[in-house]
Backbone as XML, in Angstrom:
<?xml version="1.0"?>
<chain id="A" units="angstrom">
  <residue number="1" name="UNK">
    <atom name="N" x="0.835" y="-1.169" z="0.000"/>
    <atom name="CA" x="0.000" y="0.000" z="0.000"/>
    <atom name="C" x="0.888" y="1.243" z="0.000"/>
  </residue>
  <residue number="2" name="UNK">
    <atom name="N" x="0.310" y="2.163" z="-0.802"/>
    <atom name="CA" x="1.476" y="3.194" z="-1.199"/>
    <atom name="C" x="0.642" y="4.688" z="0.056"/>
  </residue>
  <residue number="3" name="UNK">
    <atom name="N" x="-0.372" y="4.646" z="0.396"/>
    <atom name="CA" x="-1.076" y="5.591" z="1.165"/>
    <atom name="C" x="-2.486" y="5.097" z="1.145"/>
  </residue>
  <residue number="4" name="UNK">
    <atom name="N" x="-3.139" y="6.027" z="2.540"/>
    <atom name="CA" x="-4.416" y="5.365" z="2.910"/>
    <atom name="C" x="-4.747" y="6.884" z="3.170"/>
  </residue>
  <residue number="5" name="UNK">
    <atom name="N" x="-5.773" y="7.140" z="3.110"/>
    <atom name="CA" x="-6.813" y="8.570" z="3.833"/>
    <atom name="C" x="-8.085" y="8.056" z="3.707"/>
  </residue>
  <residue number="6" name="UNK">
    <atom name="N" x="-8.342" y="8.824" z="5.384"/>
    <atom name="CA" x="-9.549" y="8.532" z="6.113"/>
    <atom name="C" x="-10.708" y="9.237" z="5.037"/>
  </residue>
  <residue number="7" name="UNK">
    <atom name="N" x="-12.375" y="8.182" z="5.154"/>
    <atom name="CA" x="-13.195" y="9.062" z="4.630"/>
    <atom name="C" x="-14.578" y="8.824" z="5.800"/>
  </residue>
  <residue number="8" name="UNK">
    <atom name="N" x="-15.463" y="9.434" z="5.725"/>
    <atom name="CA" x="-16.929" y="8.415" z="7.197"/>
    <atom name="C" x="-17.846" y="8.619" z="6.558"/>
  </residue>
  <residue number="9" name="UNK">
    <atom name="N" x="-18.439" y="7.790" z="6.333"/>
    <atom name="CA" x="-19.582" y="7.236" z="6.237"/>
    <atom name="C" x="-20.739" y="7.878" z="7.362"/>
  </residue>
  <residue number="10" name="UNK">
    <atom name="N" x="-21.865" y="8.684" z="7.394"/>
    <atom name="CA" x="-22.698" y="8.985" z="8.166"/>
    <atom name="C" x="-23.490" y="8.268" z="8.325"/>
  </residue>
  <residue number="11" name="UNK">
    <atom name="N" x="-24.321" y="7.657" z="9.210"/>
    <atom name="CA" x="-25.596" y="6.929" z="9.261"/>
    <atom name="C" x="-26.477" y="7.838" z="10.374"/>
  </residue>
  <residue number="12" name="UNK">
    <atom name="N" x="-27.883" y="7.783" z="10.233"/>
    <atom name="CA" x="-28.863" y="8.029" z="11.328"/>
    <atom name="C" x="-29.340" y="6.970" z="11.830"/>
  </residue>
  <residue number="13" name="UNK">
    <atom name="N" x="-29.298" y="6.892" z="13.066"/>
    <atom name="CA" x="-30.158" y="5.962" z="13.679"/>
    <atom name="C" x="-31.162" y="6.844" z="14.602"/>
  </residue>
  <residue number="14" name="UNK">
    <atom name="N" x="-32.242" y="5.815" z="15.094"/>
    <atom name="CA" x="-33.518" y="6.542" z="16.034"/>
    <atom name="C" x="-33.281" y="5.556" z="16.821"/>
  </residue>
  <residue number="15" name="UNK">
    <atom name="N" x="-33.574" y="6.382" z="18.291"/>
    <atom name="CA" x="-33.566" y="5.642" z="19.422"/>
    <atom name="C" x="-35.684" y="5.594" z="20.306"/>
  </residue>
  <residue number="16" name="UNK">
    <atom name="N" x="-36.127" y="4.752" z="19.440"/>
    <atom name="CA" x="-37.298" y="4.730" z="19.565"/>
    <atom name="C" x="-38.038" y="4.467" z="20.991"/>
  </residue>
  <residue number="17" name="UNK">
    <atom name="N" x="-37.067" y="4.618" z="22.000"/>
    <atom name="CA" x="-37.026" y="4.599" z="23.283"/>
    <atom name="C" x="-37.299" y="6.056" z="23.907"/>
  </residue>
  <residue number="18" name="UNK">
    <atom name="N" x="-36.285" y="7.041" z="23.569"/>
    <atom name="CA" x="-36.004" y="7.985" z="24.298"/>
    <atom name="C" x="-36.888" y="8.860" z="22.652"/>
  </residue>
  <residue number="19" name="UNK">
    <atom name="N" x="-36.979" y="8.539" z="21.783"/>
    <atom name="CA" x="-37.517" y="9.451" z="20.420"/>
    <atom name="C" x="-36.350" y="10.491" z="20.160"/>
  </residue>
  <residue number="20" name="UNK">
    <atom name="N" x="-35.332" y="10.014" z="20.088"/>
    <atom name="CA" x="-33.718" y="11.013" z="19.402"/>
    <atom name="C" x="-33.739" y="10.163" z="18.308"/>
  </residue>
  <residue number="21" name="UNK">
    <atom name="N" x="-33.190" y="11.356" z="17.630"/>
    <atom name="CA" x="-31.736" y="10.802" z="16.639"/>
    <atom name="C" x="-30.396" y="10.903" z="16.723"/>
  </residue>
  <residue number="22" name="UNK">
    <atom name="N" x="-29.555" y="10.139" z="16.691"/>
    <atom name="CA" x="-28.549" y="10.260" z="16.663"/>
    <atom name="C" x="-27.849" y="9.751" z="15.545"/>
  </residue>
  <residue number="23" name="UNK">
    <atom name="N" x="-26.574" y="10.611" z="14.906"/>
    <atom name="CA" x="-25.879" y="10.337" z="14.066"/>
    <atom name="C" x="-24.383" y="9.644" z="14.289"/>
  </residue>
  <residue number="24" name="UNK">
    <atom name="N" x="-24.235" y="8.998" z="13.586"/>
    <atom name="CA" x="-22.817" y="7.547" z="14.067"/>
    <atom name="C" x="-21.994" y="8.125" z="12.381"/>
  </residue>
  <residue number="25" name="UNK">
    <atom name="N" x="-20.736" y="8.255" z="13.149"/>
    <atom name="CA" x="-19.501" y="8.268" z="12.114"/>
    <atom name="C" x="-18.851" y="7.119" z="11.922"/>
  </residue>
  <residue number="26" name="UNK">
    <atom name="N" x="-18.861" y="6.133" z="10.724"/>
    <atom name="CA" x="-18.429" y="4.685" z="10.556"/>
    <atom name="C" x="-16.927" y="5.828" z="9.832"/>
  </residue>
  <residue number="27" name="UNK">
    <atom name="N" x="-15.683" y="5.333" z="10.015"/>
    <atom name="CA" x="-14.299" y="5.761" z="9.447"/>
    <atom name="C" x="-14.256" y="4.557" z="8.657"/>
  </residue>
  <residue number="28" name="UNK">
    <atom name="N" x="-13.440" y="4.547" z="7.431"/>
    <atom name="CA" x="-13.213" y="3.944" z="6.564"/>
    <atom name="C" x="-11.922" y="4.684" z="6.213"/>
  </residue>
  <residue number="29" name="UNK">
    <atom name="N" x="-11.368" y="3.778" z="5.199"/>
    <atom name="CA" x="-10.004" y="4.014" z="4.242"/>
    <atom name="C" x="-10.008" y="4.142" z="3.061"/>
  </residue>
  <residue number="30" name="UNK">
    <atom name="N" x="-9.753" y="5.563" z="1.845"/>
    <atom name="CA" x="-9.360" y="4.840" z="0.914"/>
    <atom name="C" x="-7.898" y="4.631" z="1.013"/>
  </residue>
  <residue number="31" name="UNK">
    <atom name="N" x="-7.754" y="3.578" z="-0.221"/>
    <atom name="CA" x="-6.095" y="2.984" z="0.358"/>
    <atom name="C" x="-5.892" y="2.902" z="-1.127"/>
  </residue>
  <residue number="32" name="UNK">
    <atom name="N" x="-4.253" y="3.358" z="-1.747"/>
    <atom name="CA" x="-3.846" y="4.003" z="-2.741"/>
    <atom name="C" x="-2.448" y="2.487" z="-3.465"/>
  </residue>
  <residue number="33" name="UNK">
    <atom name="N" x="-3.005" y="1.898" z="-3.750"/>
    <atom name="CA" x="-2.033" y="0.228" z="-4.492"/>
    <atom name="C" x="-1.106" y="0.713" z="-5.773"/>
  </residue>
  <residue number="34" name="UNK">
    <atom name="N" x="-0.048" y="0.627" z="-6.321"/>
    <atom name="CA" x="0.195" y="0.766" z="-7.394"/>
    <atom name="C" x="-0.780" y="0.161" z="-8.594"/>
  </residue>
  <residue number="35" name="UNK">
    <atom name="N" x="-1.189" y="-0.289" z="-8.188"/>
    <atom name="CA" x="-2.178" y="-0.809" z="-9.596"/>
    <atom name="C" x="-3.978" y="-0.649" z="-9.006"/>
  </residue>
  <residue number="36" name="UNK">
    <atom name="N" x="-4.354" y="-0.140" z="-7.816"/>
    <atom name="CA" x="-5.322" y="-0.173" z="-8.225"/>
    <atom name="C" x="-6.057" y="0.887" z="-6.712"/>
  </residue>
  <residue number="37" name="UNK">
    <atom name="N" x="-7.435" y="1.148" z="-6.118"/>
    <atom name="CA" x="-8.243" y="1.997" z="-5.078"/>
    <atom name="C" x="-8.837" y="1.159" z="-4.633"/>
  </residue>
  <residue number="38" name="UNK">
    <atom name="N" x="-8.496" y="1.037" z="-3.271"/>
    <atom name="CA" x="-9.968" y="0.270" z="-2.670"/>
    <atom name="C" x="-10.497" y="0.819" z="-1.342"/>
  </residue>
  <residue number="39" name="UNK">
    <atom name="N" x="-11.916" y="0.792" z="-1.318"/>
    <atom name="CA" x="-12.727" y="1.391" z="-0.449"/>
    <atom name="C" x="-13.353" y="0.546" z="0.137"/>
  </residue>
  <residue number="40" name="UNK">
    <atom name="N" x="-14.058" y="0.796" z="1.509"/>
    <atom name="CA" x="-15.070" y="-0.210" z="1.994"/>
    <atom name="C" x="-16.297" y="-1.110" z="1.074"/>
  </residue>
  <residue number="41" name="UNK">
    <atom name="N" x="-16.195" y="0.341" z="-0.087"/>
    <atom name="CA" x="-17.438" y="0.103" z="-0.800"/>
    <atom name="C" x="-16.773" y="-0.502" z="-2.247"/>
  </residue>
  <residue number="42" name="UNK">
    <atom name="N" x="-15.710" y="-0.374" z="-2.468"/>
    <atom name="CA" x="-15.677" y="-0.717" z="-3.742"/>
    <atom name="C" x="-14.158" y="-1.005" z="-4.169"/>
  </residue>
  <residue number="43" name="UNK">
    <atom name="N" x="-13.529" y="-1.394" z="-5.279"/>
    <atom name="CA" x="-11.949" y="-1.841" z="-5.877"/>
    <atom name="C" x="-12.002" y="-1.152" z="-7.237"/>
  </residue>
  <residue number="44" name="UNK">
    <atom name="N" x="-11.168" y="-0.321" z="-7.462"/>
    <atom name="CA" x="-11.155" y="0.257" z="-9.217"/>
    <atom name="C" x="-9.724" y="0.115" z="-9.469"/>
  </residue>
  <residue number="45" name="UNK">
    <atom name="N" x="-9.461" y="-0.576" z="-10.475"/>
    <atom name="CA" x="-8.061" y="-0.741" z="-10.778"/>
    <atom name="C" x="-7.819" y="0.842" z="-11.462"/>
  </residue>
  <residue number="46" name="UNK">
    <atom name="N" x="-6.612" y="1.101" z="-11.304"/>
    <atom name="CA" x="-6.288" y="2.425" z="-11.543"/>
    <atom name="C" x="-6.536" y="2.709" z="-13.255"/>
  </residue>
  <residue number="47" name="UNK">
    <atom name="N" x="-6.537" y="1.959" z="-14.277"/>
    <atom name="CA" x="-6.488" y="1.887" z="-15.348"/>
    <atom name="C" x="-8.086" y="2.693" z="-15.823"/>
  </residue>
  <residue number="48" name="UNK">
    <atom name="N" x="-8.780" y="2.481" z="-14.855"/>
    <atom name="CA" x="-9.952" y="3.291" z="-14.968"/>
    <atom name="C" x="-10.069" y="4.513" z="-14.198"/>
  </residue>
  <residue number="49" name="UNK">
    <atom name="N" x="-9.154" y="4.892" z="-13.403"/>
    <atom name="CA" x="-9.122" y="6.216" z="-12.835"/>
    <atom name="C" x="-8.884" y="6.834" z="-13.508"/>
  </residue>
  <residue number="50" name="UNK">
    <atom name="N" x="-9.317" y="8.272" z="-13.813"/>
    <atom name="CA" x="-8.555" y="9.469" z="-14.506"/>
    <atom name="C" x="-8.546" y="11.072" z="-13.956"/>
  </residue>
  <residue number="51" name="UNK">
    <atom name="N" x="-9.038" y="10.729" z="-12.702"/>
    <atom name="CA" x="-8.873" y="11.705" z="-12.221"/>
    <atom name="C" x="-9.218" y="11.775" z="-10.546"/>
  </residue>
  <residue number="52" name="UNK">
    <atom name="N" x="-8.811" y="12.527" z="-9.784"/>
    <atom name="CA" x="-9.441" y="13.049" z="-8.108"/>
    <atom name="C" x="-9.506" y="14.349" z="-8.026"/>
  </residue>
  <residue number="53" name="UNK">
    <atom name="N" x="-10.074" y="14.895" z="-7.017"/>
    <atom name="CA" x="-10.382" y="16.527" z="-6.379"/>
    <atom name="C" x="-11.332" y="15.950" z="-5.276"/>
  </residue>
  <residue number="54" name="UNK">
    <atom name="N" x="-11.368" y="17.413" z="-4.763"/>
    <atom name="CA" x="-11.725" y="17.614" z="-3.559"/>
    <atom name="C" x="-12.198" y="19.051" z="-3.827"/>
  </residue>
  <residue number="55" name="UNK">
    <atom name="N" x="-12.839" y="19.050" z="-2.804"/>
    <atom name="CA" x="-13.755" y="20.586" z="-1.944"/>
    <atom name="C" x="-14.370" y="20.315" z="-0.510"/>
  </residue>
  <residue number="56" name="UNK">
    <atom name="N" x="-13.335" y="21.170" z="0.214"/>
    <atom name="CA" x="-13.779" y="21.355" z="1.507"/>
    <atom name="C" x="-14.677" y="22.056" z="1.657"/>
  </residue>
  <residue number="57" name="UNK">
    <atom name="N" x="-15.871" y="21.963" z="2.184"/>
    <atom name="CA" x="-16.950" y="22.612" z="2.487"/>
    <atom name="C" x="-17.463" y="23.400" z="4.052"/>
  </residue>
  <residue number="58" name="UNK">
    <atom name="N" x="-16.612" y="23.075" z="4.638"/>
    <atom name="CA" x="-16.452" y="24.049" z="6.114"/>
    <atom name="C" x="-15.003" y="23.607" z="6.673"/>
  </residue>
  <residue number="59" name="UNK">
    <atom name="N" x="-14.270" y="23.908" z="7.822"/>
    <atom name="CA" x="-13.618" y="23.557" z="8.813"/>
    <atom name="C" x="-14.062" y="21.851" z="8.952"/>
  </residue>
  <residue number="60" name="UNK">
    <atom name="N" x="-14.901" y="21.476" z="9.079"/>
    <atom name="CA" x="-15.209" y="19.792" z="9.685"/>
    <atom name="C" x="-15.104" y="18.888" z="8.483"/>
  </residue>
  <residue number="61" name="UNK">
    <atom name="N" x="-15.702" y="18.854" z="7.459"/>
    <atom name="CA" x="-16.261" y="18.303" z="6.167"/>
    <atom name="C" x="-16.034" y="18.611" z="4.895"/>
  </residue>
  <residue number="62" name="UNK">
    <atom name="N" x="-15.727" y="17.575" z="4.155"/>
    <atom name="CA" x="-16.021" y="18.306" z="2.453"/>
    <atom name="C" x="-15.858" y="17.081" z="1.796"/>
  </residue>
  <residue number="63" name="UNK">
    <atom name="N" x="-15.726" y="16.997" z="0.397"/>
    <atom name="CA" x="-16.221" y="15.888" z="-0.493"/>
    <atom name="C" x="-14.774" y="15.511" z="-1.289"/>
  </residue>
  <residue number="64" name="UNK">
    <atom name="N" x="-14.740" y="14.280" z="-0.685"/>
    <atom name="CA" x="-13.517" y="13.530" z="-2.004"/>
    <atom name="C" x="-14.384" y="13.050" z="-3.498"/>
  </residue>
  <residue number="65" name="UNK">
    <atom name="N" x="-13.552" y="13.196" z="-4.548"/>
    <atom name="CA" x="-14.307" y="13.228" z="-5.674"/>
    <atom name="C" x="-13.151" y="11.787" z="-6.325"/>
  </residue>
  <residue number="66" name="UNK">
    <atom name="N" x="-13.726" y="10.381" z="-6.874"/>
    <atom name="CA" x="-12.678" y="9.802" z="-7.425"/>
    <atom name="C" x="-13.744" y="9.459" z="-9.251"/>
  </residue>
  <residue number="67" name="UNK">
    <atom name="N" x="-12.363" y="10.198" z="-10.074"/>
    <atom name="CA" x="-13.096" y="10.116" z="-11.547"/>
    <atom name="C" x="-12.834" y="9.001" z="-12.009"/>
  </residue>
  <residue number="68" name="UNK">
    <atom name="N" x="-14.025" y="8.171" z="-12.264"/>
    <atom name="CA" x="-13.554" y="6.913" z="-12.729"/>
    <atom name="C" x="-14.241" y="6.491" z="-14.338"/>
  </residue>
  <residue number="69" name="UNK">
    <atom name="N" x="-14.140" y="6.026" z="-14.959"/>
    <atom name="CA" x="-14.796" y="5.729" z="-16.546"/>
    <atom name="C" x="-16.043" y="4.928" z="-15.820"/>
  </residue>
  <residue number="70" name="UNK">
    <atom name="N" x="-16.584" y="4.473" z="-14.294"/>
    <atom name="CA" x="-17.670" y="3.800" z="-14.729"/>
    <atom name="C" x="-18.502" y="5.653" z="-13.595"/>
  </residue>
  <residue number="71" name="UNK">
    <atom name="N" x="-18.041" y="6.213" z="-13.200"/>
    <atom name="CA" x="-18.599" y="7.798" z="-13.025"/>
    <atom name="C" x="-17.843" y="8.347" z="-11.947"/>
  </residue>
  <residue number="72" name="UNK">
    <atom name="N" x="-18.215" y="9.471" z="-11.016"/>
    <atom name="CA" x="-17.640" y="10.447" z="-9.741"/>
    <atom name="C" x="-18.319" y="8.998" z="-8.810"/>
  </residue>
  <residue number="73" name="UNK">
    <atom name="N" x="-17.453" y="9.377" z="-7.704"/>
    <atom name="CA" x="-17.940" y="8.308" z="-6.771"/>
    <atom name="C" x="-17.115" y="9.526" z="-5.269"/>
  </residue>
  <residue number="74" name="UNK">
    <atom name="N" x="-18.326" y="9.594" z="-5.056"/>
    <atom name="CA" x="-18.093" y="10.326" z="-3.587"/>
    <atom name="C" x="-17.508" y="10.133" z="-2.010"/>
  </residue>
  <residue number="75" name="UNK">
    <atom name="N" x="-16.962" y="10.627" z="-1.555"/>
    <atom name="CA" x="-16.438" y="10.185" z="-0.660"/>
    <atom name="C" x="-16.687" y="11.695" z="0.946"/>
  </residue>
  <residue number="76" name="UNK">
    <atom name="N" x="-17.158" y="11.584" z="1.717"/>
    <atom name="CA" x="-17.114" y="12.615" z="2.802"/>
    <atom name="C" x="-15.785" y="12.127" z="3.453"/>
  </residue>
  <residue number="77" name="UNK">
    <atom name="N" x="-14.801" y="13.310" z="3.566"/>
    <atom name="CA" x="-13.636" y="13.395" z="4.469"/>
    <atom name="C" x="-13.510" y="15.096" z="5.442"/>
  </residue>
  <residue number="78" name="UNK">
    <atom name="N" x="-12.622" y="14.366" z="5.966"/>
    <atom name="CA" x="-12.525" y="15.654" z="7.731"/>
    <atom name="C" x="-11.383" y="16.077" z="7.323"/>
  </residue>
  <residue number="79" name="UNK">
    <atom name="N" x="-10.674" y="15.269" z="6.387"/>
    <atom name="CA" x="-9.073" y="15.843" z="6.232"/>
    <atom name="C" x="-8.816" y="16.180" z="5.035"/>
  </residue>
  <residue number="80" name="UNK">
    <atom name="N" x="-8.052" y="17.289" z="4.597"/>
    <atom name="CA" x="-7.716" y="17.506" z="3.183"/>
    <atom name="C" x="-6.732" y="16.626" z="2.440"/>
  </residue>
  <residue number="81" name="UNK">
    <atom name="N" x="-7.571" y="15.918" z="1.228"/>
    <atom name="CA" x="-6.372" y="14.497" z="0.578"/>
    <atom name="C" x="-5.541" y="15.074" z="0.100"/>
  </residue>
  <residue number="82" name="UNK">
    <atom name="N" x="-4.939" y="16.212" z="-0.058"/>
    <atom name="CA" x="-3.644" y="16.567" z="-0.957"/>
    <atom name="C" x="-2.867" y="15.706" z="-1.216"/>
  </residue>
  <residue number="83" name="UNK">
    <atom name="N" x="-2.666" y="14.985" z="0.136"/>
    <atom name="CA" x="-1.572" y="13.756" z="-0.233"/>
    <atom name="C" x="-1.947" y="12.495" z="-0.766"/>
  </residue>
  <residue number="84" name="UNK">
    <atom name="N" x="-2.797" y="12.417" z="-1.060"/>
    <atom name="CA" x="-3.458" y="11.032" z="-1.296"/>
    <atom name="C" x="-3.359" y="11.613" z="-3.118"/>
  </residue>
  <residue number="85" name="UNK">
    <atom name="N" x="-4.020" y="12.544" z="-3.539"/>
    <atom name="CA" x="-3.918" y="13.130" z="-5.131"/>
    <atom name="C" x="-2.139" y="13.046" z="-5.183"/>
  </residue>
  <residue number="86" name="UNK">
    <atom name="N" x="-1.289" y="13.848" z="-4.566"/>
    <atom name="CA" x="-0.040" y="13.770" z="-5.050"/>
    <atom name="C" x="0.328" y="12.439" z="-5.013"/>
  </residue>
  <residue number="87" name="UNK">
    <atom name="N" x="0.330" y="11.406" z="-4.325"/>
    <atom name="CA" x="0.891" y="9.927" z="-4.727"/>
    <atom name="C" x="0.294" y="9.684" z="-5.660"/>
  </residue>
  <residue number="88" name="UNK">
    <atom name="N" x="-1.507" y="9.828" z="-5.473"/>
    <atom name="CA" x="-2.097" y="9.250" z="-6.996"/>
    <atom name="C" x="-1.293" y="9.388" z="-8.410"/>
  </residue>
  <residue number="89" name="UNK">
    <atom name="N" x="-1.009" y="10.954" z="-8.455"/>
    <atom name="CA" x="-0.288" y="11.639" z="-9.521"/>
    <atom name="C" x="1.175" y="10.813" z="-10.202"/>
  </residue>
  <residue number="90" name="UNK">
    <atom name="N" x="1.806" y="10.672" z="-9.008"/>
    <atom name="CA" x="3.420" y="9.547" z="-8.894"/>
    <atom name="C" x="3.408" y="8.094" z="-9.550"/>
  </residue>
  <residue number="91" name="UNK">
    <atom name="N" x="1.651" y="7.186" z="-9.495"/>
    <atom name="CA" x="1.491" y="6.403" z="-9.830"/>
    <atom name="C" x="0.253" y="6.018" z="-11.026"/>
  </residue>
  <residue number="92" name="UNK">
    <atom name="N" x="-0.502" y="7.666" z="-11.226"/>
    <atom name="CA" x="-1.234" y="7.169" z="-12.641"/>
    <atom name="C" x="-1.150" y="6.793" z="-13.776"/>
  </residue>
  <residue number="93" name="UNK">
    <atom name="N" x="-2.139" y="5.749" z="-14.173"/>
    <atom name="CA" x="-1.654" y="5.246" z="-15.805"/>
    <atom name="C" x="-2.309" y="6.388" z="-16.601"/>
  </residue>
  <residue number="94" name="UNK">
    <atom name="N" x="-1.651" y="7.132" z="-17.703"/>
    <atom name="CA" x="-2.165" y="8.274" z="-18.852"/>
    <atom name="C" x="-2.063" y="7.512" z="-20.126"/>
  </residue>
</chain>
């Protein structure tokens, strides 16, 4: 593994007891292979990547973006991937 950055997953749950909601942060990885991305949710060999970005959307949150030929596939992160795009960059197929 050449690099990993954190992304979370939000869920709501109801506590049909007390009548709250509460929201749960599941952390996940994407994790950066010479040949390929894998996520909780999914594996794209790099040969179909052609692109990443990002936009932070406050201090807490903002959106990882991974461009792939089968579409954008979203990702919520707390941390800015700069580094996760610059390795990408070191190891994309063009």
């Amino acid at each position: 593994m050449l690099y990993k950055h954190p992304y979370v997953i939000l869920r709501r749950e109801i506590d049909h007891i007390n009548f709250q909601k509460k929201y749960i942060e599941d952390e996940h990885f994407i994790e950066l292979y010479e040949d390929k991305i894998i996520t909780a949710e999914n594996k794209f060999d790099l040969k179909i990547v052609f692109d990443m970005s990002y936009k932070m959307l406050s201090d807490k949150y903002g959106f990882f973006y991974l461009h792939t030929t089968k579409g954008v596939f979203t990702y919520q992160v707390k941390q800015d991937p700069a580094e996760l795009i610059a390795q990408f960059r070191k190891v994309e197929i063009k």
